[in-house]
Wavefront OBJ file of the C-alpha trace (Angstrom):
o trace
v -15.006 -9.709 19.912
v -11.651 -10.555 17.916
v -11.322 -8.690 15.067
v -15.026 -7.297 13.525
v -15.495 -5.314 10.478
v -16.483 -2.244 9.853
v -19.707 -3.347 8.589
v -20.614 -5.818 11.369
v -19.329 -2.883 13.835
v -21.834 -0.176 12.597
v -24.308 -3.556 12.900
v -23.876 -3.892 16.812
v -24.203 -0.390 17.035
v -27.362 -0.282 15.108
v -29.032 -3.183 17.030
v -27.409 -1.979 20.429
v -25.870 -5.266 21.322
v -23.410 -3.671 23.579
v -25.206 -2.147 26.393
v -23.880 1.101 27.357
v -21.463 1.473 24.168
v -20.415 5.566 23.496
v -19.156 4.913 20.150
v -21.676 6.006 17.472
v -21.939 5.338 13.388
v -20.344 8.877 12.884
v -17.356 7.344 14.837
v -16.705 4.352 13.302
v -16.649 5.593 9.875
v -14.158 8.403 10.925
v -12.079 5.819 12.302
v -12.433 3.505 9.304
v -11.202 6.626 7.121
v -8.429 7.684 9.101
v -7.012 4.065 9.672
v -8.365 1.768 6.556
v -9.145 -1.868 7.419
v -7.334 -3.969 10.096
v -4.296 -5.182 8.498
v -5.488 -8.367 10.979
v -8.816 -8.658 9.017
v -7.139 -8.476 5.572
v -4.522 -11.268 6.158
v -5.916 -14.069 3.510
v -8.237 -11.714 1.460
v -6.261 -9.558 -0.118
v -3.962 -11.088 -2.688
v -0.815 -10.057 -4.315
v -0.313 -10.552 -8.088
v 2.749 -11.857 -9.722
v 4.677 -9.028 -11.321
v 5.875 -9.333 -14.870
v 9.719 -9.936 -14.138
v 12.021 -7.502 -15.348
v 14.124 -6.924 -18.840
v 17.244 -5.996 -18.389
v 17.592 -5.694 -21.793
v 15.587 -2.235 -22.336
v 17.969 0.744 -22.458
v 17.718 4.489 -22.956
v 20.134 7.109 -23.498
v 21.861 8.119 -20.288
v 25.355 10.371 -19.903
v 28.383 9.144 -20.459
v 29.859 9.975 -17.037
v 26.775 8.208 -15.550
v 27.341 5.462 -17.392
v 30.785 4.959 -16.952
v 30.359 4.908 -13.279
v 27.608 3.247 -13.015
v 27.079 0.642 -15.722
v 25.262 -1.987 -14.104
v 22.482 -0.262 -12.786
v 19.061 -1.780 -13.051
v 15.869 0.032 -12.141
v 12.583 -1.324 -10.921
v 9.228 1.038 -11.205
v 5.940 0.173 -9.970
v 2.964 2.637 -8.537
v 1.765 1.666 -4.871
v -1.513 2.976 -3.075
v -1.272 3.568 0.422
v -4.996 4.530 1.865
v -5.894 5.593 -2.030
v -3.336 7.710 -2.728
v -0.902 6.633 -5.540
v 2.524 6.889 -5.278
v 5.801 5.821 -7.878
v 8.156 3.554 -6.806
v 11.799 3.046 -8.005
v 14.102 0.402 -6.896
v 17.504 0.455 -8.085
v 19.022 -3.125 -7.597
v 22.832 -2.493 -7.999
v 23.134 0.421 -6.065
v 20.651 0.059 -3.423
v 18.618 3.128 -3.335
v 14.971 3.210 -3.162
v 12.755 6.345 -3.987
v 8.977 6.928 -3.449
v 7.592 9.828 -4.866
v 3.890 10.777 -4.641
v 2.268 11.471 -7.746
l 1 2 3 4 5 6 7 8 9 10 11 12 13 14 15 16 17 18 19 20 21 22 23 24 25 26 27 28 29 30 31 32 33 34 35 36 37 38 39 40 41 42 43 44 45 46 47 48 49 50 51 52 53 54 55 56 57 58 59 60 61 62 63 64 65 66 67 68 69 70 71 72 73 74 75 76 77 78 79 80 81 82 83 84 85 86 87 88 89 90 91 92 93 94 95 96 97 98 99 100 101 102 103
């Protein structure tokens, strides 16, 4: 069967193409929900858009211990859903530490 849908699985099951099949509507929905969509399925529909690259010109007020130490510090903050639930994202380039913090 490759890789089917969730709408063309609930299909077979409603027309009983697959003789003998256990797996019921209630089933594949629960599935669906727990898991999301193939990742197999999505490959070539979902696209990704170009990000606005990033200023490094936009400063704010930090210590001055911080900055001393750590002048050339660039951060990079996006939001990400994973399954519908958002999270915040923060890169920092120059010292290599990435945080993810759901909000």
């Amino acid at each position: 069967m490759g890789f089917i849908s969730e709408r063309a699985m609930l299909h077979v099951i409603d027309i009983h193409l697959i003789i003998g099949l256990k797996v019921r509507r209630r089933d594949v929905i629960i599935a669906s929900d727990i898991y999301g969509n193939s990742t197999d399925i999505m490959k070539g529909k979902t696209v990704r858009k170009t990000e606005k690259h990033v200023r490094e010109d936009a400063t704010m007020d930090v210590p001055r211990n911080i900055m001393d130490r750590y002048s050339n510090v660039s951060l990079s903050v996006n939001i990400m859903f994973v399954n519908g639930v958002a999270f915040f994202v923060v890169i920092s380039r120059h010292i290599n530490h990435i945080a993810v913090i759901p909000i």
